[in-house]
LUMMI-934178 format. One record per residue (C-alpha): x, y negated, z negated. Coordinates in nm, 2 decimals. Example, Ala and Ser with C-alpha at 12.3 -4.5 7.8 and 13.67 -1.06 7.14 Angstrom:
<sites>
SITE,1.23,0.45,-0.78
SITE,1.37,0.11,-0.71
</sites>
This chain:
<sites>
SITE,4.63,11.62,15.78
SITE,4.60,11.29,15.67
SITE,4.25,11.13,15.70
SITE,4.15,10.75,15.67
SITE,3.80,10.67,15.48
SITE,3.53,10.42,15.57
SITE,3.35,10.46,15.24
SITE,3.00,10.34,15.16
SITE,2.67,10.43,14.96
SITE,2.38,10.48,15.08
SITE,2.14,10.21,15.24
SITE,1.95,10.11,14.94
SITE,2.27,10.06,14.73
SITE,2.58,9.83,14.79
SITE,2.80,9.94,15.10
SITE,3.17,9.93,15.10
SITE,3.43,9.90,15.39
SITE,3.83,9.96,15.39
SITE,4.00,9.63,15.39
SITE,4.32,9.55,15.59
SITE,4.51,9.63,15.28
SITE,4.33,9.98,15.21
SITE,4.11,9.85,14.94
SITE,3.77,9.84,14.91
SITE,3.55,9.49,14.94
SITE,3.25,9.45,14.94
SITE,3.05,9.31,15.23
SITE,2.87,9.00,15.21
SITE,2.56,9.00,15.28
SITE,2.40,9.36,15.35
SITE,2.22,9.52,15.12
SITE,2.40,9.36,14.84
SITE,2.21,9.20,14.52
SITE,2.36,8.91,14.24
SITE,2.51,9.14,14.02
SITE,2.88,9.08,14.05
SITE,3.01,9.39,13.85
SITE,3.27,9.60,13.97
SITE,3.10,9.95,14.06
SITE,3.12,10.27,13.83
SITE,3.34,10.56,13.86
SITE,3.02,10.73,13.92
SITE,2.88,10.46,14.17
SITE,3.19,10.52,14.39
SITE,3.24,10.91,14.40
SITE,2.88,10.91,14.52
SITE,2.97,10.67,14.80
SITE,3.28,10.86,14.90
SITE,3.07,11.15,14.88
SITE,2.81,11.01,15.15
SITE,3.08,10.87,15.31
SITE,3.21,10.88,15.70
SITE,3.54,10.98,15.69
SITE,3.72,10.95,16.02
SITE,3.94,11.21,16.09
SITE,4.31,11.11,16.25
SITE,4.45,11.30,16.57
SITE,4.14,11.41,16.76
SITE,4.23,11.09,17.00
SITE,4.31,11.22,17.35
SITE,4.63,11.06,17.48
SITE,4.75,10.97,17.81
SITE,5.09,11.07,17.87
SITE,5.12,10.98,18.23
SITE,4.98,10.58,18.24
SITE,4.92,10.71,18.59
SITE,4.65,10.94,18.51
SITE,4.45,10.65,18.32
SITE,4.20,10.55,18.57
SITE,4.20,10.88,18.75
SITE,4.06,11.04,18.39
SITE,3.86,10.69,18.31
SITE,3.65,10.79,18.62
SITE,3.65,11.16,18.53
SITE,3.62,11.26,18.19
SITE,3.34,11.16,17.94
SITE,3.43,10.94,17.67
SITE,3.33,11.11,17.33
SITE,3.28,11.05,16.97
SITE,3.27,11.39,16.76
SITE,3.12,11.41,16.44
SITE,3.07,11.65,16.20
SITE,2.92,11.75,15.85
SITE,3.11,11.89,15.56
SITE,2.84,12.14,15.36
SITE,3.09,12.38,15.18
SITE,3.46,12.47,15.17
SITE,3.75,12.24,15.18
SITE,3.80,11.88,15.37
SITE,4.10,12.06,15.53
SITE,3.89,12.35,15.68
SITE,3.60,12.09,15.76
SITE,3.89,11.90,15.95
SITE,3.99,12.18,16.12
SITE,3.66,12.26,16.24
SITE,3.66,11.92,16.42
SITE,4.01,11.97,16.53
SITE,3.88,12.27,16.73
SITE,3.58,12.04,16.82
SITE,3.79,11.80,17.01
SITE,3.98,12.10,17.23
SITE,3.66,12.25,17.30
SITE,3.59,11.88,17.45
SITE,3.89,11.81,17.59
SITE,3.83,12.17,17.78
SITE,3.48,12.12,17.91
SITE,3.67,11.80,18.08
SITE,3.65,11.52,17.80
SITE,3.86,11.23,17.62
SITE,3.79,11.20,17.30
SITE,3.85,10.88,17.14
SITE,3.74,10.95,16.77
SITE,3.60,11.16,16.54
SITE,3.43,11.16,16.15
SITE,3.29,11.38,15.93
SITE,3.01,11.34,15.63
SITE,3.00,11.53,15.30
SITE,2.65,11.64,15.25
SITE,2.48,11.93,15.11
SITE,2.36,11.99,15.40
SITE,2.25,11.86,15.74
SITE,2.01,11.62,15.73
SITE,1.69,11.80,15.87
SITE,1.60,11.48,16.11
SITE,1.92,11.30,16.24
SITE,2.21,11.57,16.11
SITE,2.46,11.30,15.95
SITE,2.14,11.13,15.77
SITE,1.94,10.83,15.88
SITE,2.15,10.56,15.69
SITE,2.51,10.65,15.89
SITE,2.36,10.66,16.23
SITE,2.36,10.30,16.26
SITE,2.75,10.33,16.13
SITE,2.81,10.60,16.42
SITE,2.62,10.40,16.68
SITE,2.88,10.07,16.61
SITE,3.16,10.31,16.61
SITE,3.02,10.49,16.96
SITE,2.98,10.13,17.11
SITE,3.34,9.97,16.97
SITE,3.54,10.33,17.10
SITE,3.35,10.29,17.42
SITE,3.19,10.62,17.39
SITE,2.90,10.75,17.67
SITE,2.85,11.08,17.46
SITE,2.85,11.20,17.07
SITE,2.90,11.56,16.96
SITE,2.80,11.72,16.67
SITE,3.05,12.01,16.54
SITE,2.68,12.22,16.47
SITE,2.38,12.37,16.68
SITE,2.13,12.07,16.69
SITE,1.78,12.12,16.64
SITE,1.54,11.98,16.89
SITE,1.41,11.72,16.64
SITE,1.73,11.62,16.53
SITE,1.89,11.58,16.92
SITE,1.59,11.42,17.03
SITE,1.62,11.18,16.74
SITE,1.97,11.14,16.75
SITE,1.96,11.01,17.09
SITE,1.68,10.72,17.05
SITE,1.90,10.57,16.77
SITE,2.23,10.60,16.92
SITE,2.08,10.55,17.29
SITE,2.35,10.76,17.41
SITE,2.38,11.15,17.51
SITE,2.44,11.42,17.25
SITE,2.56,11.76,17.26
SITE,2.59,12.01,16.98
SITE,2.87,12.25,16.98
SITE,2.65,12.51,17.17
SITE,2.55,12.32,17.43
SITE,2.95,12.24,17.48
SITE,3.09,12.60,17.43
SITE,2.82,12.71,17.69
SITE,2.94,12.41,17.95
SITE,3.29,12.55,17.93
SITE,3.14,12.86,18.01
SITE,2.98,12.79,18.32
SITE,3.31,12.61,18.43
SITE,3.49,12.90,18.38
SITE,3.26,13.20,18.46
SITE,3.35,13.33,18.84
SITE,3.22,13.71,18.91
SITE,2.84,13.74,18.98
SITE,2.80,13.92,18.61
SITE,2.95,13.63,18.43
SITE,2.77,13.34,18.63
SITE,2.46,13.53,18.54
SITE,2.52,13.58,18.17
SITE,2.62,13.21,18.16
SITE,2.31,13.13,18.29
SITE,2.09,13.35,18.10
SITE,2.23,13.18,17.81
SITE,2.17,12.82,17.89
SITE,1.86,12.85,17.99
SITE,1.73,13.04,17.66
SITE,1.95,12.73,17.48
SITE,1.76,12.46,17.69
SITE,1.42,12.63,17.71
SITE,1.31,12.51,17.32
SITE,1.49,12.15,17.43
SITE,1.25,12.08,17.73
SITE,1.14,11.71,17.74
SITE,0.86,11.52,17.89
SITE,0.69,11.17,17.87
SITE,0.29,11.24,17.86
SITE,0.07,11.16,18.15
SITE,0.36,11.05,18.37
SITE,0.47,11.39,18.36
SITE,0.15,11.54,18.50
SITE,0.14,11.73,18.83
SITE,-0.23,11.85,18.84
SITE,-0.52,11.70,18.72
SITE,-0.75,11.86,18.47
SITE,-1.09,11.86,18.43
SITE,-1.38,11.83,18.67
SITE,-1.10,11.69,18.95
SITE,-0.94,12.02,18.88
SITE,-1.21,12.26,18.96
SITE,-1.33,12.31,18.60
SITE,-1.66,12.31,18.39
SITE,-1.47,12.04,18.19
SITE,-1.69,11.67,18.09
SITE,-1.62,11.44,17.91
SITE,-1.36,11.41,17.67
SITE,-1.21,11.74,17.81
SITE,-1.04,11.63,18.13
SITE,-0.72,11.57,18.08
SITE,-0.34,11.54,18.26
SITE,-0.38,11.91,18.37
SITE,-0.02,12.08,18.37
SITE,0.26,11.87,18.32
SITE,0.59,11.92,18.47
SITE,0.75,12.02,18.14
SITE,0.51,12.31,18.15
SITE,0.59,12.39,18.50
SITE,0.95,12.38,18.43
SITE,0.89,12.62,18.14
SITE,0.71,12.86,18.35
SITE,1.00,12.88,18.60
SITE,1.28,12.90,18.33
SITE,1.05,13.21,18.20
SITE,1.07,13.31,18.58
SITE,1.42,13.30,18.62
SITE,1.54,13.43,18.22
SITE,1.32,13.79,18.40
SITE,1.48,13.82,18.70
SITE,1.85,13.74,18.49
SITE,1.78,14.03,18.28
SITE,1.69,14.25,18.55
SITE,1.99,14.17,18.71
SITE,2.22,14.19,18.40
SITE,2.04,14.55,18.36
SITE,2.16,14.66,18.67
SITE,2.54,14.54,18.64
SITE,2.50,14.71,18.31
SITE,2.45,15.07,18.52
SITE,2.70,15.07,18.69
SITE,2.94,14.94,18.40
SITE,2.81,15.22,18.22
SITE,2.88,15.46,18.51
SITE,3.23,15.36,18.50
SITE,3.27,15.36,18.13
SITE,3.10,15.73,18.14
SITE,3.35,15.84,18.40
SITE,3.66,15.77,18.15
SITE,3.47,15.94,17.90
SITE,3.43,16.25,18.10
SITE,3.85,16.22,18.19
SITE,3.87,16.21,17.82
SITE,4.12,15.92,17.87
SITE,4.13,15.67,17.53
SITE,4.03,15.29,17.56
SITE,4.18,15.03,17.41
SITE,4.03,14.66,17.39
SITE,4.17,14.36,17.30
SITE,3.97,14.09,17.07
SITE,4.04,13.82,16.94
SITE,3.99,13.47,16.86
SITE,4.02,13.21,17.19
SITE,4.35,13.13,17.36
SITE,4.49,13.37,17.08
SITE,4.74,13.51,17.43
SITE,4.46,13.87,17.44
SITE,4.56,13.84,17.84
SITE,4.94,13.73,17.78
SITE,4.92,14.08,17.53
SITE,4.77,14.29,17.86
SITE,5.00,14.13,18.09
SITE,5.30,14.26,17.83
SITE,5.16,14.60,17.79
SITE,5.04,14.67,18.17
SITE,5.29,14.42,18.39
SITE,4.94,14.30,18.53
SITE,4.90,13.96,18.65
SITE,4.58,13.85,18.45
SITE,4.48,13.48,18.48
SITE,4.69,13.34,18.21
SITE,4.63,12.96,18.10
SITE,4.64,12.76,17.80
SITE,4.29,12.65,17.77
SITE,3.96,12.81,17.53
SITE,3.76,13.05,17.69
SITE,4.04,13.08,18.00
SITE,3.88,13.44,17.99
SITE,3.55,13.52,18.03
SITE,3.51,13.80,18.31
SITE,3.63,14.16,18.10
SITE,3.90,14.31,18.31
SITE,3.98,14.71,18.23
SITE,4.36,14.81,18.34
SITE,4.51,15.16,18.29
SITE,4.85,15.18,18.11
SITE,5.04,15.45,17.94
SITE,5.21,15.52,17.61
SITE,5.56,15.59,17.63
SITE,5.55,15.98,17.63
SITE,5.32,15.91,17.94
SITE,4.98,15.94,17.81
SITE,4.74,15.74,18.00
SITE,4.47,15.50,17.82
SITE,4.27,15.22,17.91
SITE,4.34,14.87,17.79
SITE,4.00,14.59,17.84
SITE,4.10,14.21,17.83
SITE,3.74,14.05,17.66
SITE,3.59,13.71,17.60
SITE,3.71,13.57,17.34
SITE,3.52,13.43,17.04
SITE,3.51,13.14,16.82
SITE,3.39,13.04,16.49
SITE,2.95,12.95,16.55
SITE,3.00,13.15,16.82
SITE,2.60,13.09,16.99
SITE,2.39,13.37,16.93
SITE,2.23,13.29,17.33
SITE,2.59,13.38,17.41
SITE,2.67,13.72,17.23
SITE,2.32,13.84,17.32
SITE,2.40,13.71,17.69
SITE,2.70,13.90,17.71
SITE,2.58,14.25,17.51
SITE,2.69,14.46,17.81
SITE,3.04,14.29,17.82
SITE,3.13,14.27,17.44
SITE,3.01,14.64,17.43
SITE,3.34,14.70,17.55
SITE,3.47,14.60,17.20
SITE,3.20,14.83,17.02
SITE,3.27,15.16,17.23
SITE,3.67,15.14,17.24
SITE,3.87,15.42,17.03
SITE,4.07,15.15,16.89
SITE,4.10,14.77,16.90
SITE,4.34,14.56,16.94
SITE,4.25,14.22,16.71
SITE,4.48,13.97,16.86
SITE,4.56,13.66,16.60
SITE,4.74,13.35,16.69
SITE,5.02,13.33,16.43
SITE,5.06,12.90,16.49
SITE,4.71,12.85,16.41
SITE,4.70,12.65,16.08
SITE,4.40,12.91,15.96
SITE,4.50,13.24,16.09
SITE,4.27,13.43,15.84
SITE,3.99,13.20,15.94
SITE,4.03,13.35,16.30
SITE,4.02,13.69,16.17
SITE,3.74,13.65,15.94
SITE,3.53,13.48,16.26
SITE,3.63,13.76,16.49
SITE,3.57,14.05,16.28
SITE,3.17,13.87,16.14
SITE,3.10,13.88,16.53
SITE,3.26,14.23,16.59
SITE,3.05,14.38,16.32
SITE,2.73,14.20,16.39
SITE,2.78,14.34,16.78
SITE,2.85,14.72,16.62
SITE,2.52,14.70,16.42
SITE,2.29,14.56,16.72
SITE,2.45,14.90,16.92
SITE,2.38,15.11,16.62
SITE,2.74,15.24,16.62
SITE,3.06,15.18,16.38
SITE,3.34,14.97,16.40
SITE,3.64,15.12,16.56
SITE,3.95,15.15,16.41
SITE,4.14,14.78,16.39
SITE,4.51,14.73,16.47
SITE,4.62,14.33,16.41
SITE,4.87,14.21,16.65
SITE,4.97,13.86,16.54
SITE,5.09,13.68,16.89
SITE,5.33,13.37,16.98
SITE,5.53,13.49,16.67
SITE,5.87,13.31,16.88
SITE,5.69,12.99,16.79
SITE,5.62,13.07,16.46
SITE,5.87,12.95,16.16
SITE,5.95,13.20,15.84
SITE,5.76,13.05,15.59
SITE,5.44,13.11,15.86
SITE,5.61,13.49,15.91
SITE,5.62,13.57,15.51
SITE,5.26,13.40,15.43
SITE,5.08,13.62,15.74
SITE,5.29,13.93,15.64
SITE,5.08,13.85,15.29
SITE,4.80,13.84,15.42
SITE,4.82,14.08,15.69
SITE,5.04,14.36,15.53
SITE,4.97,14.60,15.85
SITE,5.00,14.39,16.13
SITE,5.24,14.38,16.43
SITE,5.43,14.09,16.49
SITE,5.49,14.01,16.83
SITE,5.57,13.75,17.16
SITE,5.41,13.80,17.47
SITE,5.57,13.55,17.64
SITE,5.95,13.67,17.52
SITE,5.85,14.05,17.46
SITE,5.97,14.05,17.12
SITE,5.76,14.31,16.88
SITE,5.59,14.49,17.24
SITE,5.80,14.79,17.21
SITE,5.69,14.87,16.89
SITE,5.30,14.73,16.95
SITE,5.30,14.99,17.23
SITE,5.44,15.27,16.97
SITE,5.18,15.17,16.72
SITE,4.93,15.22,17.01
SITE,5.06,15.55,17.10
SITE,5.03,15.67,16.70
SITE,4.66,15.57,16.73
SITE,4.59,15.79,17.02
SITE,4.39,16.12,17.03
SITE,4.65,16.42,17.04
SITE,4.63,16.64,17.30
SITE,4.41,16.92,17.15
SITE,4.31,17.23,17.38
SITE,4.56,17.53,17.44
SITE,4.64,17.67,17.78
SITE,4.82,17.97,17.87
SITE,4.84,17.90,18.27
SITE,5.05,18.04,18.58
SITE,5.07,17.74,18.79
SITE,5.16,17.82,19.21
SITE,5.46,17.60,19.29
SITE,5.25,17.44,19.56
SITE,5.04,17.26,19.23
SITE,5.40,17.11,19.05
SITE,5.16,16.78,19.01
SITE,5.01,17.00,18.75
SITE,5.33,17.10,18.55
SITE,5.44,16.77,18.57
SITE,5.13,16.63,18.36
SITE,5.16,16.93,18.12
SITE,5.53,16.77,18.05
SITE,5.39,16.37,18.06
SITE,5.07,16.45,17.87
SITE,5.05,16.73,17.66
SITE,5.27,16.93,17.42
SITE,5.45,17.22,17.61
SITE,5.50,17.51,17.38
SITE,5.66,17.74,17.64
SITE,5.79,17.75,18.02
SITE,5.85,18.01,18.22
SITE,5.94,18.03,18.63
SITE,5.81,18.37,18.81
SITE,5.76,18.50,19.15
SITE,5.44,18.38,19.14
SITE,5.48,18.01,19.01
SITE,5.52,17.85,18.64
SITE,5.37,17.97,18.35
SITE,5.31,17.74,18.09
SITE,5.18,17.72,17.75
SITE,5.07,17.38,17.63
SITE,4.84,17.18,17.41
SITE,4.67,16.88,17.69
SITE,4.35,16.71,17.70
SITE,4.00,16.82,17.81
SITE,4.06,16.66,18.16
SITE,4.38,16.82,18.18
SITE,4.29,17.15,18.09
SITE,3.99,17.16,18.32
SITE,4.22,17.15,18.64
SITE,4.42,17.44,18.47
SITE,4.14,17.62,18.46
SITE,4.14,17.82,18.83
SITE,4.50,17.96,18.68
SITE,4.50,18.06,18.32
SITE,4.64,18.42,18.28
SITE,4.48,18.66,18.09
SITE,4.76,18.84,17.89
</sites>
């Protein structure tokens, strides 16, 4: 990706802007002293260092010049910005690439977007005090109502932000969670959603002093209080904190109880001995594309982030008939908010309790490994909160029809044992649901059992499910001899023979 630069030092030194003819002038007037020198080698690394440097294609466009004022009225106009603390300008890039379809998601048209190489994050304003003026006359010339920072704002630095620029800012948590409450629908997921905004916006709370107040303090208020101790009484930021604290209980309690009965159902699998398989991975990666292939169930499929966010469990069978469960999850993303994993604890269980996992990668990503890395940090960090272990991993790489052979060799590098496949053609399924059958438990438990041929239901799973040794048709009905499952062999248990 090719990026353009608007290079400059810092305040107190002499500030440089991209001519028409991509070199560097100098500006006349700001900040500049006599000296006429050219600048240093070092003089100008530092200010491309501390520069803004805009990144290209993050501007929506408009294919349909129909659509213009329609989305002009409906869509926020945004600026994204980000800052570059480690790695390379191509991953930073990327990072704000992901930025912008996280916007354009949550419903926005983003016009521009930079990034700033720092150390780090500048504790008050994020991109540092001397480049918010810079960002504010780019906000104003894009026409922008809204910045967003690729980072989790502090308080300090959003409340900041937003009295210099004088127009709204979101951090990347605050977005993620909006496209989650656009997307959540059963009553578990609008809670969780909720639950996790309002621990997000609880530390953000704002006021404005006395004109806030809502009782008065002091004698006026019933108290012992004279002078110099009467004051505003409770102000409306404290009352809104007392209700948030109100309503993050009752969420919990609520999220508890959904939890039960998720647990009820889980235990009920458990006690059927049937397997489970989930399916991880990073957003819009095609996890319920995969389920559709494997199941033929008709799972919400869209191309959008975070299309998924209510778990959906499915039963499907290998193809010597062996029945396991296959769990569609949220997926995940890098930063994913840590309001948002603990939010959804009961759901991403799931992912923590499966016997094996199926970590869905989107082979046209330009970072594949990046996705995996993000998934498997969030996997592991869920796995030690339940005090369990990760489960065994099996990589499917997806949307491998779109992908060209140089992509194929590089991810066969990387990923030696993963599955290559296409949910939307079928190519690779066949053998992903082979590989899935490998992984599963064998049956385990010998029976010796003379089956009544008014119970053939029964022989017929011994054939589907378990290993038959021997068969043999009597008077009396069919004896078998098998190897099948716990479940299996508890309903052979009324007619096991004895010799």
């Amino acid at each position: 990706m090719r990026s353009r630069y608007h290079t400059d030092e810092r305040p107190e030194a002499a500030e440089w802007n991209t001519g028409a003819d991509g070199a560097d002038v100098r500006t006349a007037g700001e900040h500049l002293s006599t000296d006429s020198r050219e600048p240093s080698i070092g003089e100008m690394e530092r200010a491309e260092r501390a520069s803004l440097r805009r990144v290209s294609g993050l501007s929506t466009e408009l294919s349909d010049i129909t659509e213009v004022e329609y989305r002009q009225l409906r869509l926020e106009r945004v600026v994204l910005v980000g800052v570059w603390t480690e790695g390379t300008s191509a991953q930073a890039e990327s990072s704000l690439a992901e930025l912008g379809r996280l916007a354009e998601t949550a419903g926005s048209e983003v016009l521009d977007g930079v990034v700033q190489r720092r150390d780090r994050p500048d504790p008050a304003t994020y991109v540092g005090a001397g480049k918010v003026r810079e960002l504010r006359d780019m906000a104003l010339a894009a026409g922008a109502d809204t910045v967003i920072c690729d980072g989790e704002l502090a308080p300090g630095q959003l409340r900041q932000l937003e009295e210099k620029l004088k127009i709204k800012v979101v951090d990347r948590t605050a977005l993620i969670l909006d496209i989650f409450a656009q997307h959540a629908s059963s009553k578990e997921g609008k809670a969780q959603v909720e639950l996790a905004q309002l621990q997000y916006y609880l530390p953000r709370l704002r006021g404005w002093g006395d004109k806030m107040s809502r009782q008065a303090g002091g004698r006026a208020g019933g108290g012992n209080g004279g002078v110099g101790t009467r004051g505003p009484g409770e102000t409306k930021m404290e009352t809104d904190r007392r209700r948030i604290h109100k309503r993050i209980s009752k969420l919990r309690k609520e999220l508890a109880s959904m939890s039960t009965i998720r647990e009820t159902k889980r235990s009920r699998r458990v006690a059927n001995a049937v397997p489970g398989v989930t399916i991880a991975g990073y957003t819009n990666a095609g996890k319920s594309s995969l389920l559709n292939a494997l199941t033929g169930n008709g799972l919400l499929v869209e191309d959008s982030l975070f299309a998924t966010l209510d778990p959906a469990t499915r039963s499907a069978r290998t193809p010597d008939g062996r029945p396991y469960t296959l769990s569609d999850t949220v997926g995940f993303v890098r930063h994913l908010p840590h309001q948002l994993v603990e939010a959804f604890r009961s759901t991403l269980e799931e992912v923590t309790r499966a016997d094996l996992l199926l970590h869905v990668v989107d082979g046209t990503d330009p970072a594949p490994q990046e996705q995996v890395s993000a998934v498997r940090e969030v996997v592991t960090e869920i796995s030690a909160e339940q005090g369990g272990t990760v489960p065994p991993e099996l990589v499917v790489v997806n949307k491998a029809d779109a992908m060209d052979n140089t992509k194929v060799v590089e991810l066969r590098r990387l990923l030696p044992e993963a599955i290559f496949v296409s949910a939307r053609s079928g190519t690779g399924v066949e053998e992903l649901k082979r590989a899935v059958a490998d992984w599963m438990p064998q049956p385990d438990v010998y029976v010796d059992a003379l089956v009544p041929y008014t119970r053939g239901e029964l022989v017929s799973r011994v054939h589907t499910e378990g290993e038959l040794v021997a068969r043999e048709h009597t008077a009396e009905g069919t004896r078998v001899r098998a190897k099948v499952r716990t479940d299996l062999a508890n309903a052979l248990e009324p007619f096991a023979t004895t010799g």
